[in-house]
C-alpha positions in Angstrom: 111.4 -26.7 288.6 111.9 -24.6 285.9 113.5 -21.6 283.9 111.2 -19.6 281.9 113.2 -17.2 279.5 111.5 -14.5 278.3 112.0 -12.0 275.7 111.3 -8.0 276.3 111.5 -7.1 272.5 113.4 -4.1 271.1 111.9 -1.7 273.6 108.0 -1.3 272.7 105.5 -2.9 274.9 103.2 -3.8 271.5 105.8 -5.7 270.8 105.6 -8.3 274.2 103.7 -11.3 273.9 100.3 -12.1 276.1 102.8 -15.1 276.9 105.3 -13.3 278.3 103.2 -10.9 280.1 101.6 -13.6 281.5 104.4 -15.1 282.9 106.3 -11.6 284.3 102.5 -11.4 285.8 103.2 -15.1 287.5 103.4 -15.5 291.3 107.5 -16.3 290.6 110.6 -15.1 291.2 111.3 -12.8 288.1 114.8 -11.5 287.2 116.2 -8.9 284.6 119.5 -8.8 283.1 119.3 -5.3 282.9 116.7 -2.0 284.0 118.1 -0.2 281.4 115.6 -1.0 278.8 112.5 1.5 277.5 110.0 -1.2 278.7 110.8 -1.5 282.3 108.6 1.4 283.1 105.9 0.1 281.2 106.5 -3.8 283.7 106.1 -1.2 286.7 102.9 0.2 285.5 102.0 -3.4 284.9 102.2 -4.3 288.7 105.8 -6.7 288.1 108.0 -6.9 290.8 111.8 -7.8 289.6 115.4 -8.2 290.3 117.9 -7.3 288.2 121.3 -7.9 288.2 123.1 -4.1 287.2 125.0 -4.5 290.3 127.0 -7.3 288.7 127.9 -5.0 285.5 129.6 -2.9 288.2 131.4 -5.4 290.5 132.4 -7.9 287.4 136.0 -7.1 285.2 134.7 -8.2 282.3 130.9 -9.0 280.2 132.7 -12.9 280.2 131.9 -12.8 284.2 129.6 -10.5 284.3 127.3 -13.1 281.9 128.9 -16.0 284.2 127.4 -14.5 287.6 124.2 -13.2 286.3 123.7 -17.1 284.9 124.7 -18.7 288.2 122.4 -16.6 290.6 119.3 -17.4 287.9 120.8 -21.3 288.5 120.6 -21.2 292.4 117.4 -19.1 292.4 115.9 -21.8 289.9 117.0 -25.3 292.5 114.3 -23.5 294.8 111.5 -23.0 292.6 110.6 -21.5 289.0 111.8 -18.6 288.4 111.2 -16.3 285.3 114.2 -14.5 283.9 114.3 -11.4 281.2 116.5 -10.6 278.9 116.1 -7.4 276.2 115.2 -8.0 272.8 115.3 -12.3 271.6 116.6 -14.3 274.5 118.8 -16.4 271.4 119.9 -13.3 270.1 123.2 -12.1 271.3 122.6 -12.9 274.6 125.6 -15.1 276.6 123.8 -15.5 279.5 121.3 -17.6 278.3 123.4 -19.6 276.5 125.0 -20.1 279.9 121.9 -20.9 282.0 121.3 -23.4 279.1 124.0 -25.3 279.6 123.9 -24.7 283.1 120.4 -25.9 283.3 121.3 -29.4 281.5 124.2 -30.2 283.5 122.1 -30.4 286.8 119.0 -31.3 285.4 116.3 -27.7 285.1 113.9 -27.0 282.6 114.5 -23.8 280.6 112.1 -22.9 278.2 112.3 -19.9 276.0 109.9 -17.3 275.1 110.6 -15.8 271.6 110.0 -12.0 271.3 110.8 -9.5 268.2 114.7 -9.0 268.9 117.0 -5.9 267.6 118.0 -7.6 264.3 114.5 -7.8 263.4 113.5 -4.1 264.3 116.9 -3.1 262.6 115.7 -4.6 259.2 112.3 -2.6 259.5 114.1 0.6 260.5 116.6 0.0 257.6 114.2 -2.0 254.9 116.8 -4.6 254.4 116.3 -8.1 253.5 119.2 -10.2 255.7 118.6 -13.5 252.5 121.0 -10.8 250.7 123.9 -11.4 253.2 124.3 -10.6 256.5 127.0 -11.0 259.0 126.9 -10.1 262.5 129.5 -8.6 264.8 130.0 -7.7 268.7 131.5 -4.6 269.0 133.0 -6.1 272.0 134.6 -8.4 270.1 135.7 -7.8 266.7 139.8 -8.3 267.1 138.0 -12.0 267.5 135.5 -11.8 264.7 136.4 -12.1 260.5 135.3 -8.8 258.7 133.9 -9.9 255.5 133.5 -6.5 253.5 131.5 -9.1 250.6 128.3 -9.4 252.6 126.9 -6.4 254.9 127.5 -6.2 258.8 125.8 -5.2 261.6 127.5 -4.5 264.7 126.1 -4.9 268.0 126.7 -3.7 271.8 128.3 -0.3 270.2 127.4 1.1 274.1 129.4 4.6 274.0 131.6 6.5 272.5 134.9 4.9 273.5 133.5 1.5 271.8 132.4 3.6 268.7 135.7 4.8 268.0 137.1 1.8 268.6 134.9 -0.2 266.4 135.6 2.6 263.9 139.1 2.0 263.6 138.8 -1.7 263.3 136.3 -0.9 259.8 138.4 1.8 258.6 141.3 -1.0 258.2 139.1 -2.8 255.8 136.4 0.3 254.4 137.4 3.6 252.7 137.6 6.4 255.5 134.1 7.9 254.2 132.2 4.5 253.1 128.7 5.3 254.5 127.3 3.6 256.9 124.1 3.7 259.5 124.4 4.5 262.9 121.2 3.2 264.5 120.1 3.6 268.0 116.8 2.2 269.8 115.4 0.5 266.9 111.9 -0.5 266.9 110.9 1.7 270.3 108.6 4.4 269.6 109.3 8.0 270.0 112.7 6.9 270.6 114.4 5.3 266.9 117.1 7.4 265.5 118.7 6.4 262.1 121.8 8.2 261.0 123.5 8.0 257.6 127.0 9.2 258.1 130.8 8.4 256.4 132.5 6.0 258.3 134.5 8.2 260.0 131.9 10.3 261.6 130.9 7.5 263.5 132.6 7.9 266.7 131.3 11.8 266.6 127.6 11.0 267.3 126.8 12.4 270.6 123.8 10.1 271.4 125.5 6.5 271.2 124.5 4.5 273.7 123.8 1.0 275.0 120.9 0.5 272.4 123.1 1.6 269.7 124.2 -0.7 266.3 125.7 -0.2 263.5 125.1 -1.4 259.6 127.6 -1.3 257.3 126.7 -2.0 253.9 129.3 -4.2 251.5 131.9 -2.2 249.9 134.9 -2.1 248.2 137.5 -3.3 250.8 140.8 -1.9 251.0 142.5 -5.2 252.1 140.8 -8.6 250.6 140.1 -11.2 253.4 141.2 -14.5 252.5 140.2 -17.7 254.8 141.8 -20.9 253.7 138.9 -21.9 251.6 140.1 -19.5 248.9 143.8 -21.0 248.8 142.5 -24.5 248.5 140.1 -23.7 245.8 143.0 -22.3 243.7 144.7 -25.2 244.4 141.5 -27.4 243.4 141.4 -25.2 240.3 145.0 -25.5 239.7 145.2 -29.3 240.2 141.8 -29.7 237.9 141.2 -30.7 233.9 142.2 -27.3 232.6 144.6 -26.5 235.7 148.5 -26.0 235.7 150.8 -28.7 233.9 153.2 -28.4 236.3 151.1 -28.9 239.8 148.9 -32.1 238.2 152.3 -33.8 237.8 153.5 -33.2 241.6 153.4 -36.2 244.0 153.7 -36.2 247.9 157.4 -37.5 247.1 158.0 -34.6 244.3 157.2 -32.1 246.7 159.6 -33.1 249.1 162.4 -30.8 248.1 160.3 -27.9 248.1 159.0 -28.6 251.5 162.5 -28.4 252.7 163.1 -25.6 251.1 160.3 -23.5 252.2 161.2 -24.4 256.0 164.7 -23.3 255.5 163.4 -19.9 254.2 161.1 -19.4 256.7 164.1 -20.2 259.8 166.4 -17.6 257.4 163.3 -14.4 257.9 163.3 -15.6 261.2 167.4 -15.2 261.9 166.6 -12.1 259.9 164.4 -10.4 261.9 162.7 -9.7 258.5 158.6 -9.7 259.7 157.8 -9.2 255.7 159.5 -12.2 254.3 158.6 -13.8 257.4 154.8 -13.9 256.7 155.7 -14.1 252.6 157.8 -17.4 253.6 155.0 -19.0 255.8 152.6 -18.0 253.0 154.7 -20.2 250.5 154.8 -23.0 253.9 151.1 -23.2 254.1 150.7 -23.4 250.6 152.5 -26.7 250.5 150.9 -28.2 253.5 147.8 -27.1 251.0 149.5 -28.9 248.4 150.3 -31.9 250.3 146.7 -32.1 251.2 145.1 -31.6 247.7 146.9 -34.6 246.7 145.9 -36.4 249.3 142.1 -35.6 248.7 142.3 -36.7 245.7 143.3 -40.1 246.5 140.6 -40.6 248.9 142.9 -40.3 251.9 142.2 -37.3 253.6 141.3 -33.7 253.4 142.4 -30.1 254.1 139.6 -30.3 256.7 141.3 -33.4 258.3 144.4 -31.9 258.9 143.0 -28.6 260.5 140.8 -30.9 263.1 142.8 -33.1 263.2 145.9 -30.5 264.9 143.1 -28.6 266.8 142.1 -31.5 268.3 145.7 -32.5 269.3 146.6 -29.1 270.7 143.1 -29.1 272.8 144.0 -32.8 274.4 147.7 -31.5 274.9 146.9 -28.2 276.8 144.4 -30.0 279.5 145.3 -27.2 281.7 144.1 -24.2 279.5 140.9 -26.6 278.3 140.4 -28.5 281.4 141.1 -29.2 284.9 144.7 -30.2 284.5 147.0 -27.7 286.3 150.6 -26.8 285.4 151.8 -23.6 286.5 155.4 -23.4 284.6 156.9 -24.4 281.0 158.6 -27.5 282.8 155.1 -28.5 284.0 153.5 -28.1 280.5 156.3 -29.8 279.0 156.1 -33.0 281.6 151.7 -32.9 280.9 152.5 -33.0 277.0 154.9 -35.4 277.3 152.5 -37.5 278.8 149.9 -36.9 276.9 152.3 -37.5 273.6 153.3 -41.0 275.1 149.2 -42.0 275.5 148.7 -40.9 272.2 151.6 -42.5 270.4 150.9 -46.2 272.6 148.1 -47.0 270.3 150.0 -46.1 266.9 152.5 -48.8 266.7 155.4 -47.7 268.2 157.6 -50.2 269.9 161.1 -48.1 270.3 161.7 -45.2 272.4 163.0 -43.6 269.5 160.3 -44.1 267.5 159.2 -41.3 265.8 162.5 -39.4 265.1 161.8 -38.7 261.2 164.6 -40.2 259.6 164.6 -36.9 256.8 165.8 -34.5 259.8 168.9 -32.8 259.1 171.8 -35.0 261.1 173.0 -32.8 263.8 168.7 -32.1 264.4 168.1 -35.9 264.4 171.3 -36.7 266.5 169.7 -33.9 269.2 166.5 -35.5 269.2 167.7 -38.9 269.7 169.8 -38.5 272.2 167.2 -36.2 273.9 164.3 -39.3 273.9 166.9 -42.6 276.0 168.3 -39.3 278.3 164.8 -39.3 279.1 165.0 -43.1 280.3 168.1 -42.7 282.3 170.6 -43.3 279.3 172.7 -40.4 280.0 175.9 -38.9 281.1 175.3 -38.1 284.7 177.8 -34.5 284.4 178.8 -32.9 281.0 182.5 -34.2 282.5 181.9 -37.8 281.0 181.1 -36.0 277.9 184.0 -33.8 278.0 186.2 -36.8 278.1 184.3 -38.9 275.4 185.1 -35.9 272.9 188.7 -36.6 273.7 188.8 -40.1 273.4 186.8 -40.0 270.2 189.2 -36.9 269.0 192.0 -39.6 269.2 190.1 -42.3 267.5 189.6 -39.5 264.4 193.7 -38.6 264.6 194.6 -42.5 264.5 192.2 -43.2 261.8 193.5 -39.8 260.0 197.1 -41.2 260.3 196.3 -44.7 258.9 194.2 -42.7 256.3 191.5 -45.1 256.9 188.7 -43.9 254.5 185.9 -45.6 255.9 187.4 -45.4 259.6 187.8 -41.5 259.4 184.0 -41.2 258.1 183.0 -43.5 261.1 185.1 -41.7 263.7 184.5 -38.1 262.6 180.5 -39.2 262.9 181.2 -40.6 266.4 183.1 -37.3 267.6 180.0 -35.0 265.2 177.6 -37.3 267.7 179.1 -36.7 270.9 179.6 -32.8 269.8 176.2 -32.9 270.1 175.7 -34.3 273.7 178.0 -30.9 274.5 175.8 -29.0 273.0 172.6 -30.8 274.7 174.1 -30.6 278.3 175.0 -26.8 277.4 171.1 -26.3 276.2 172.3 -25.4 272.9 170.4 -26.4 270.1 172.9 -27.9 268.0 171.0 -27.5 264.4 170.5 -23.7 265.0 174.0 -23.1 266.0 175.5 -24.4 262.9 172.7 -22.5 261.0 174.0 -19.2 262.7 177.6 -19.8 262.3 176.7 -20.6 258.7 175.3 -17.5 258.0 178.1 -15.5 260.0 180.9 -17.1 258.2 178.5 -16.3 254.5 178.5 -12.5 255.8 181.8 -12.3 256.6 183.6 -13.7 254.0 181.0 -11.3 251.4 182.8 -8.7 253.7 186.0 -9.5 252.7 185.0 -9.5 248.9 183.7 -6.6 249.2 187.2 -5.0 250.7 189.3 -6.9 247.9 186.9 -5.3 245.5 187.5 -1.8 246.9 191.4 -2.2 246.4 191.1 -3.9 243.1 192.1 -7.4 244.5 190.8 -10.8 243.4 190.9 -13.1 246.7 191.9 -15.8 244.5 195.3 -14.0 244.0 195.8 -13.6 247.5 198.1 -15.3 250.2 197.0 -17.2 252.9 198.4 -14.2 255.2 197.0 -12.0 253.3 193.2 -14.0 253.2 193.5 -13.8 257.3 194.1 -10.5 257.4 190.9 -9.6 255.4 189.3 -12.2 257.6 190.4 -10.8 260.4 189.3 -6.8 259.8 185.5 -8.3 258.1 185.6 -10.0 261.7 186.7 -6.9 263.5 184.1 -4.7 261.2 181.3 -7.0 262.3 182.0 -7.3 266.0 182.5 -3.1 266.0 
């Protein structure tokens, strides 16, 4: 049994193949996608009696299940017999459900074989006289908040099937094109009597009154208004940078000389987030990426790994962690997620040498961060207050420990018991779901603006804070605090 794919062309009958004539001609089962295309008159004339499947376009939410249906019925029609099925234009050319009843067909075992026909593209470069060995890039106008817009190379767009998708499809270019870049509007391309070709500034494009389902659109390269980086720029800079000829500066860095910067970078980034600041925000994880591009650099260079690595290497991860997006895993709430990953994690991490529970706590984390997390991995074995009581009366029992030391003045007993009480702080703030890193972070940055506040009032009344009682410090302190809570 098998699935015979054939193509219909662009839309002239001159331009179907004896072959596939032959076959629509065949004493089997034959299925269109779609009747609307200029040839299907020409198939009646012929004597070929079809199906298609418009009544899915109409019943389906989306072209995702629309193209799912169309390639299951085509599959259950197919376990009873060869069937022939027709798609518009090249059957490998923007065409979903044939990739699905591809790799529908292998999974149980069908034939499919594929009859080639002249598709849109190729009637498109006629119409237009363009060679696509210049550049080309093509785009579904269903699609393009999913799809790169590369203004170096021309585009096509395809499926532009009305008006509504016209102006949206405008709107995306005109973020990357000048408002009157000119561009082709092209409709029924390659079908006789039928072609149109109009020239028009981009922004005339959703104004054409005669866009429909066989309409695309060519834009030539232009001038963009925004360049379009992907990370292969970045790393080639860094290539450059790192190269004979480069930057003094970066050929002396090491992993371990970058360290502080790392740091730093991460602390910028949590300061734009406190801030609410979305411009430094995506300024900060800029300067971020570029040191995990650093980092990586280096590391090509020593023959350990690549800036490829590390971008498969986390896809990878975050596919095998969410089974139950990818797969068949289910897990209907964050706790559910959070137990799968968990899992999953622990599998992982078997293999790799780890022989502690509290393995692979990074021993650089900032102390009250670490403290959280390792404290966070044993209560996960059952090493845990049962009630935030206990913890309530450890703090005071280690509050007295920190007095007694502080009486004896104890140097090295006072640093041991303030770090037991710091520790046990941090259980609190566990068993209160507080984040105990974060919280200091934000106190931090009240006390900074509040005490600013209270230079700034000494300032006004011509007072140095320095010359100030205690009283008087708590006083300013006191109306900063009273400012900022107002």
């Amino acid at each position: 049994m098998a699935i015979y794919v054939v193509g219909l062309g662009p839309g002239s009958y001159k331009d179907l193949s004896l072959g596939a004539l032959e076959l629509l001609r065949a004493p089997f089962p034959v299925f269109l996608r779609t009747e609307i295309h200029p040839l299907v008159e020409h198939l009646r004339t012929e004597g070929v009696v079809f199906q298609s499947f418009d009544d899915i376009y109409e019943q389906s939410a989306d072209f995702t299940e629309v193209y799912r249906r169309i390639a299951d019925e085509v599959l259950s029609a197919a376990r009873q017999g060869d069937v022939v099925y027709a798609v518009p234009g090249h059957p490998l050319v923007a065409e979903q459900s044939v990739t699905n009843i591809i790799a529908g067909a292998e999974e149980v075992g069908l034939q499919v074989e594929i009859l080639p026909a002249v598709s849109f593209l190729d009637s498109i470069f006629s119409a237009l006289k363009i060679d696509p060995i210049q550049g080309l890039k093509l785009l579904d106008g269903l699609q393009m908040d999913k799809q790169g817009i590369d203004s170096r190379v021309p585009l096509i767009v395809t499926q532009v099937y009305n008006p509504l998708i016209a102006s949206e499809t405008k709107l995306t270019l005109m973020e990357h094109y000048a408002d009157d870049h000119r561009i082709a509007v092209v409709r029924a391309a390659g079908v006789p009597g039928a072609e149109k070709i109009a020239w028009v500034p981009l922004y005339e494009l959703d104004r054409l009154a005669w866009v429909d389902h066989l309409t695309s659109v060519f834009i030539p390269r232009g001038e963009s208004k925004k360049q379009a980086y992907d990370l292969t720029p970045l790393a080639e800079v860094m290539g450059t940078l790192r190269g004979p000829g480069g930057c003094p500066w970066d050929i002396e860095q090491t992993h371990g000389s970058l360290k502080q910067y790392l740091v730093e970078e991460v602390y910028e980034v949590l300061e734009a987030i406190d801030a609410g600041d979305w411009d430094k925000l995506c300024d900060e994880l800029g300067d971020l990426l570029l040191q995990v591009v650093f980092h990586a650099r280096i590391a090509e260079e020593q023959g350990n790994f690549s800036l490829q690595n590390v971008i498969d290497t986390v896809t990878e991860k975050m596919l095998r962690r969410h089974p139950h997006v990818f797969g068949d895993a289910l897990a209907a709430t964050a706790d559910a997620v959070m137990v799968n990953w968990e899992r999953i994690k622990k599998a992982e991490k078997a293999g790799a040498g780890r022989t502690s529970v509290l393995d692979g706590v990074p021993g650089g984390m900032p102390s009250l961060l670490r403290a959280y997390k390792l404290q966070g991995k044993v209560a996960k074995i059952g090493f845990d207050w049962e009630t935030v009581e206990g913890v309530w009366e450890k703090i005071a029992e280690e509050t007295a420990e920190f007095k007694a030391a502080c009486a004896q003045n104890d140097g090295r007993a006072k640093e041991e018991e303030m770090g037991d009480l710091l520790f046990t702080m941090v259980n609190l703030a566990r068993f209160a779901g507080v984040e105990p890193e974060t919280a200091l972070h934000k106190t931090n940055n009240k006390f900074i603006r509040r005490f600013k506040m209270m230079e700034e009032m000494a300032k006004k009344q011509d007072l140095k804070l320095e010359n100030l009682s205690l009283c008087e410090l708590d006083e300013l302190w006191n109306r900063a605090k009273g400012r900022e809570t107002a």
